[in-house]
N, C-alpha and C positions, 0 to 999 in steps of 0.2 A: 697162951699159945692158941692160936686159930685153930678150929676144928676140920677137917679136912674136907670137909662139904664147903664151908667158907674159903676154904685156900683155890679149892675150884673153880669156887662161883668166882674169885678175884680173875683166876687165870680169864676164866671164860670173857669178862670184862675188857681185860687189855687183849683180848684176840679178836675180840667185837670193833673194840676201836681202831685197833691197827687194821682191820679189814679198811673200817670203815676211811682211815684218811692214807691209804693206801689203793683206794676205790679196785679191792676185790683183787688185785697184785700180787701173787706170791713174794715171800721173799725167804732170806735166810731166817731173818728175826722171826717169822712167823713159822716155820717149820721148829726150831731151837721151842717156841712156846708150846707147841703142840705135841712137842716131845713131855715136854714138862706134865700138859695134861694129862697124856697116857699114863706119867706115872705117877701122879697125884689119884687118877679116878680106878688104879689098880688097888688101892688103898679104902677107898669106897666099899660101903657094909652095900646090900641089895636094897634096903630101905632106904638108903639114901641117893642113891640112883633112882628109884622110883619118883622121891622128891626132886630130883634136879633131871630129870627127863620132862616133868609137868612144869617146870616153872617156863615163862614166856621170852621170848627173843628179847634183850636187851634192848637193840635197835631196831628199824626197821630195817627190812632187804633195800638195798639201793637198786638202782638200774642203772646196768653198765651205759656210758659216755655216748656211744654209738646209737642208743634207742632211743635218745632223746627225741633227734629227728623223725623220726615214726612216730612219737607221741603227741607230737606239733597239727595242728590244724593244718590240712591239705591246702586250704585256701590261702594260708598267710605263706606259705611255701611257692606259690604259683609266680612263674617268673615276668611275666604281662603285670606284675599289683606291688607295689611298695608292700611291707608287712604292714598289720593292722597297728593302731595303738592300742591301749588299753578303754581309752574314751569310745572309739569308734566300735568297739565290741560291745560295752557295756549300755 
């Protein structure tokens, strides 16, 4: 039987991913997991908390769909200019 630090870190796992190919989307499913983890980390010693408080993000943060465009070069955005290629940047 898994130890409840591992049962966590699993939940943690599939709530990472379901963020992640749900691009930050609430849903049911993810509410239902998040229930789980409350009462998986109720179970949790304080030293093991300690431990799973320092271990690092899974994934990276994504950035929401919308900010893409803000992270884009002003100039291939300019409506006067075809966008660049990759040749003509490099």
């Amino acid at each position: 039987m898994a130890s409840v630090m591992e049962e966590y870190r699993e939940l943690r796992r599939q709530l990472e991913y379901l963020r992640w190919t749900s691009l930050g989307h609430e849903s049911q499913e993810e509410d239902d997991l998040l229930d789980r983890m409350d009462r998986v980390w109720e179970r949790l010693t304080a030293d093991e908390i300690v431990l799973l408080e320092s271990d690092p993000p899974i994934i990276a943060p994504i950035h929401p769909v919308g900010r893409v465009r803000e992270l884009v070069d002003v100039d291939v955005q300019a409506d006067d200019q075809p966008p660049r290629v990759l040749k003509e940047v490099a």
